[in-house]
C-alpha positions in Angstrom: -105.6 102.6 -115.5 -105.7 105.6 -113.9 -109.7 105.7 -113.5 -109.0 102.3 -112.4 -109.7 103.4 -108.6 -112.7 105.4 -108.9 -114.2 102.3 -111.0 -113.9 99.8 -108.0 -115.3 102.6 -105.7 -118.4 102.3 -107.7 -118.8 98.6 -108.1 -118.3 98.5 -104.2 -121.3 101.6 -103.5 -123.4 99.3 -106.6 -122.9 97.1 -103.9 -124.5 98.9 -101.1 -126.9 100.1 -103.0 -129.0 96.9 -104.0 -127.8 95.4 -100.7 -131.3 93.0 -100.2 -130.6 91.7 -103.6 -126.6 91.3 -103.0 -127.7 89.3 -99.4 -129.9 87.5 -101.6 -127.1 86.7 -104.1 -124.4 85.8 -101.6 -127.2 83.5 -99.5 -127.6 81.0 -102.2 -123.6 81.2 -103.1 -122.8 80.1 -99.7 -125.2 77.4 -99.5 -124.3 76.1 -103.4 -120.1 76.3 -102.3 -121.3 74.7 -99.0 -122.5 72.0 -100.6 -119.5 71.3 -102.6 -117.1 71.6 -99.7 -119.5 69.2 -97.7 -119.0 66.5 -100.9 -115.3 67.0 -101.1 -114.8 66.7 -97.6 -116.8 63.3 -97.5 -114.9 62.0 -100.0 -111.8 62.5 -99.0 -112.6 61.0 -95.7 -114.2 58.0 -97.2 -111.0 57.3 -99.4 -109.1 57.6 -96.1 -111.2 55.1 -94.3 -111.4 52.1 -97.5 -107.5 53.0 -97.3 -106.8 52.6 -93.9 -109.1 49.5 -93.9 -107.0 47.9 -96.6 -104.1 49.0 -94.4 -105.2 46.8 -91.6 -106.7 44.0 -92.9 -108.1 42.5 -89.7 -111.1 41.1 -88.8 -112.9 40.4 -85.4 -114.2 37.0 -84.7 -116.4 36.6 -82.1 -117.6 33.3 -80.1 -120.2 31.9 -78.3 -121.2 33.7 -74.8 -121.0 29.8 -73.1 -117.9 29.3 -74.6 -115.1 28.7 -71.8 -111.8 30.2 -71.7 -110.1 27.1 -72.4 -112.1 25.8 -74.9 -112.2 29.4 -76.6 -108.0 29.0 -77.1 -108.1 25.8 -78.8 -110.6 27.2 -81.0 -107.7 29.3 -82.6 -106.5 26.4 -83.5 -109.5 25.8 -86.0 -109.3 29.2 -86.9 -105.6 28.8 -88.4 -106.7 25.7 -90.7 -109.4 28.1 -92.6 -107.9 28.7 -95.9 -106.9 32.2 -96.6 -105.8 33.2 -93.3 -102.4 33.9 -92.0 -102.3 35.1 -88.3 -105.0 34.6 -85.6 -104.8 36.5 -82.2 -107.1 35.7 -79.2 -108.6 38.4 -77.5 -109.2 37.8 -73.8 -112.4 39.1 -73.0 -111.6 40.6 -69.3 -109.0 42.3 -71.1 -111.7 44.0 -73.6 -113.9 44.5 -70.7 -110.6 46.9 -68.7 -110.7 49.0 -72.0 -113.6 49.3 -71.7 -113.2 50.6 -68.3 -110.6 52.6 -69.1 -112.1 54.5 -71.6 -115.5 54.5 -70.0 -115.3 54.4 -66.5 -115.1 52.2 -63.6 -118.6 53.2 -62.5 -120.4 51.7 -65.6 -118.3 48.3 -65.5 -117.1 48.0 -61.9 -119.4 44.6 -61.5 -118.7 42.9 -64.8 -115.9 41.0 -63.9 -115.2 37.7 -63.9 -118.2 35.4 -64.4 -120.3 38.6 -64.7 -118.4 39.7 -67.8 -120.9 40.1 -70.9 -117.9 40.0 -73.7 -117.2 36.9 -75.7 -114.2 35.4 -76.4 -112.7 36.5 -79.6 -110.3 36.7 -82.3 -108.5 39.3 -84.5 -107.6 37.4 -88.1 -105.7 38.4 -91.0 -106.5 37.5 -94.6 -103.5 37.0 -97.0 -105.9 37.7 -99.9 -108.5 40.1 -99.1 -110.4 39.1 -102.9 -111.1 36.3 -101.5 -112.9 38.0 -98.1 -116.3 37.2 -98.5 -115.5 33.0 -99.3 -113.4 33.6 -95.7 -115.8 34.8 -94.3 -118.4 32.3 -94.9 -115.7 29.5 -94.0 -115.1 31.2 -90.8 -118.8 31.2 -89.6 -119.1 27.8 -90.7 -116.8 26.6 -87.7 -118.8 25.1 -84.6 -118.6 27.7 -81.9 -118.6 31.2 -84.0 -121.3 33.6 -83.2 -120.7 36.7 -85.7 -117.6 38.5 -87.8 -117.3 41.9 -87.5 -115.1 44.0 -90.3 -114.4 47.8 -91.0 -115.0 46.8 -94.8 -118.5 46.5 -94.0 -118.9 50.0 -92.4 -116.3 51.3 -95.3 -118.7 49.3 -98.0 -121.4 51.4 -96.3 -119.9 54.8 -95.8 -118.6 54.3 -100.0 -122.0 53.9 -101.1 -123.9 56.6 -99.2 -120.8 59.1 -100.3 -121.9 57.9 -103.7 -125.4 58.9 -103.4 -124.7 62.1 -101.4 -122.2 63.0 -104.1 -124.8 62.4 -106.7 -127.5 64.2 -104.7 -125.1 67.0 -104.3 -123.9 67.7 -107.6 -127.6 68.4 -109.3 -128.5 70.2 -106.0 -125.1 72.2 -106.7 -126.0 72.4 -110.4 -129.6 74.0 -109.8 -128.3 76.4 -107.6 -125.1 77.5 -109.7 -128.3 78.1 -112.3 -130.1 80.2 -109.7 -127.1 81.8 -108.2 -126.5 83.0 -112.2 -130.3 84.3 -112.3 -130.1 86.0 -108.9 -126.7 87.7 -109.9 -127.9 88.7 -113.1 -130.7 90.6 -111.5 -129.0 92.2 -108.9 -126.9 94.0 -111.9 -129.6 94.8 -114.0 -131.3 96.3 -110.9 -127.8 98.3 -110.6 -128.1 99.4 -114.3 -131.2 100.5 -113.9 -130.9 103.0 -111.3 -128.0 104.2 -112.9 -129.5 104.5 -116.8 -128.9 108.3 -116.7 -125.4 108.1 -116.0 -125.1 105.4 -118.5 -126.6 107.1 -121.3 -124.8 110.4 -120.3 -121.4 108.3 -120.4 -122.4 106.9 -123.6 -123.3 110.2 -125.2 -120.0 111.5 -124.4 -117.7 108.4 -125.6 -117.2 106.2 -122.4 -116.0 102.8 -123.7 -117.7 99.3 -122.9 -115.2 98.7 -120.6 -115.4 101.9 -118.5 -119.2 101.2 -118.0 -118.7 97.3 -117.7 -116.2 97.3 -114.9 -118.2 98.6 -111.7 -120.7 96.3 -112.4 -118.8 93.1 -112.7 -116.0 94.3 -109.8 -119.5 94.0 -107.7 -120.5 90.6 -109.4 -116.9 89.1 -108.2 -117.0 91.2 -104.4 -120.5 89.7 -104.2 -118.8 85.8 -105.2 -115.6 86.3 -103.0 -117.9 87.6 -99.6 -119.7 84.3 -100.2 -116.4 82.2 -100.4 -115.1 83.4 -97.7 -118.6 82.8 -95.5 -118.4 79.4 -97.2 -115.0 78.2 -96.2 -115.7 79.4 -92.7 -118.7 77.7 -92.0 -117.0 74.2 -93.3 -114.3 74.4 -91.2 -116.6 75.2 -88.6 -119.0 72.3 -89.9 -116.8 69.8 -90.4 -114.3 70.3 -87.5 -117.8 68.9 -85.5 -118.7 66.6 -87.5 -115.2 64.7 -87.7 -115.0 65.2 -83.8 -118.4 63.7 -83.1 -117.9 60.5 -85.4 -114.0 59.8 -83.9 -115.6 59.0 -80.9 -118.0 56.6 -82.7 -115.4 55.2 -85.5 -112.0 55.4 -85.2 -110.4 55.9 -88.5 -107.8 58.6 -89.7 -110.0 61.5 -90.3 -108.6 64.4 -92.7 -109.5 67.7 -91.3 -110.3 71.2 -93.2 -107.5 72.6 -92.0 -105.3 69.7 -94.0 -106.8 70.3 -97.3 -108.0 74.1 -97.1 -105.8 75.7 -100.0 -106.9 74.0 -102.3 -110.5 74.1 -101.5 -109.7 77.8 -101.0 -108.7 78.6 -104.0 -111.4 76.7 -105.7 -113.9 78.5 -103.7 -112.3 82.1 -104.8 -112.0 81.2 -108.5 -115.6 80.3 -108.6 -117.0 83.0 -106.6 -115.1 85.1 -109.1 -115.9 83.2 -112.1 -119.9 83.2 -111.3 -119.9 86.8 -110.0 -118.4 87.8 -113.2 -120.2 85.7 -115.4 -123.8 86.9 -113.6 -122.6 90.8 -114.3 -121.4 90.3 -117.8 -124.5 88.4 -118.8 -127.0 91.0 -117.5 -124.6 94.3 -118.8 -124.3 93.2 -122.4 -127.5 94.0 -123.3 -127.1 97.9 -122.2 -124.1 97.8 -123.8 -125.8 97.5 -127.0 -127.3 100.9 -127.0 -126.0 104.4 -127.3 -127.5 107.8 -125.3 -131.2 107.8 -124.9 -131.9 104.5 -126.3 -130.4 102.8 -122.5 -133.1 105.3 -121.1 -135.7 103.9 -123.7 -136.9 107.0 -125.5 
């Protein structure tokens, strides 16, 4: 313990030594724990939105463009006698068009009022068994007057397979470089050991342990794993703070941000830094461990 300080000053100048091959190291890290952020993050949001679209459980009905007012309230009548459905609200469609306005501006709908208004008529329904959605739905566009049925489940149905494939995708891509992050590690240590093979076999010669020689080397295998951590969980904050902010204004659903899930993914991120920086050192030391005095130097 008490040459425990001078051993973590030399893993840190191993460090600056090899410093293209560290970068090097730490460049495919970040982009392997990036990728695994990116896939956590768009899973949890995906759970959110098929949970918050259960939640809900409406659907939008919309009706013909000829369809008048009057006519278009005595539709909900119809509406109400379709099996499986237990509340029908009409929409007024100059009332869609002002929130529209409101949340636009007046400039782009100041002249769609009135008979110049290019919304339908339409409903909001609610299914008392969603199982039976897609028979619902088919009964519902069977009634005279319906022009199309638009659902969240569709978008979440969407969103829940392309999380699947980019889950998928990510995992081998994550995989492959975990592989090459090992390799890349590996090297950087043996290049280490290397350049320090005199001092090596002098330690040797004299009786240093494993452990004495082991330790810089794998304290600069885990420095290298938590620098790209820490580069890692700031750039998916920064990535996914955009992203979530860019598709609110498209999709409304309740988003889960990094900054509501980041200890966890933090302390993930650390432990494998730490658990592949230490792996890549103690796979490339062992086999100079093996030797005694001049046989590290080759002689």
């Amino acid at each position: 313990m008490s040459s425990f300080g001078y051993l973590i000053k030399e893993g840190f100048k191993n460090l600056a030594h090899n410093r293209l091959m560290s970068l090097a190291s730490i460049g495919v890290l970040i982009s392997c724990l990036v990728l695994t952020g990116s896939a956590i993050m768009l899973t949890i949001n995906v759970a959110n939105i098929v949970d918050s679209v259960g939640d809900t459980n409406v659907t939008k009905v919309f009706l013909d463009d000829n369809m008048t007012k009057l006519e278009a309230v005595y539709k909900g009548k119809e509406l109400k006698e379709v099996d499986n459905i237990v509340d029908v609200q009409f929409i007024d469609k100059d009332e869609s068009i002002e929130a529209y306005r409101e949340q636009l501006g007046d400039e782009v709908f100041a002249n769609m009022t009135g008979d110049d208004n290019p919304l339908p008529y339409a409903y909001s329904i609610v299914m008392d068994d969603l199982s039976k959605y897609d028979d619902t739905i088919a009964l519902i566009k069977n009634v005279p007057g319906v022009a199309s049925v638009s659902s969240h489940r569709d978008v979440a149905a969407k969103l829940t397979s392309l999380s699947s494939f980019i889950t998928t995708m990510s995992l081998w891509i994550i995989l492959a470089l975990g592989i090459i992050s090992l390799f890349i590690i590996s090297n950087t240590i043996r290049m280490t050991m290397f350049s320090h093979r005199f001092e090596i076999s002098i330690m040797k010669s004299v009786g240093a342990t494993n452990a004495f020689v082991r330790v810089p080397f794998i304290i600069e295998g885990i420095v290298i794993g938590l620098i790209s951590a820490i580069i890692s969980i700031g750039l998916i904050f920064v990535l996914s703070d955009a992203i979530i902010s860019a598709a609110r204004n498209i999709l409304d659903f309740p988003y889960t941000r990094f900054t509501e899930v980041m200890w966890p993914i933090i302390g993930i991120f650390c432990a494998a830094g730490v658990v592949v920086g230490a792996l890549g050192s103690a796979v490339s030391i062992r086999r100079f461990l093996t030797h005694e005095g001049n046989e590290v130097l080759g002689w």
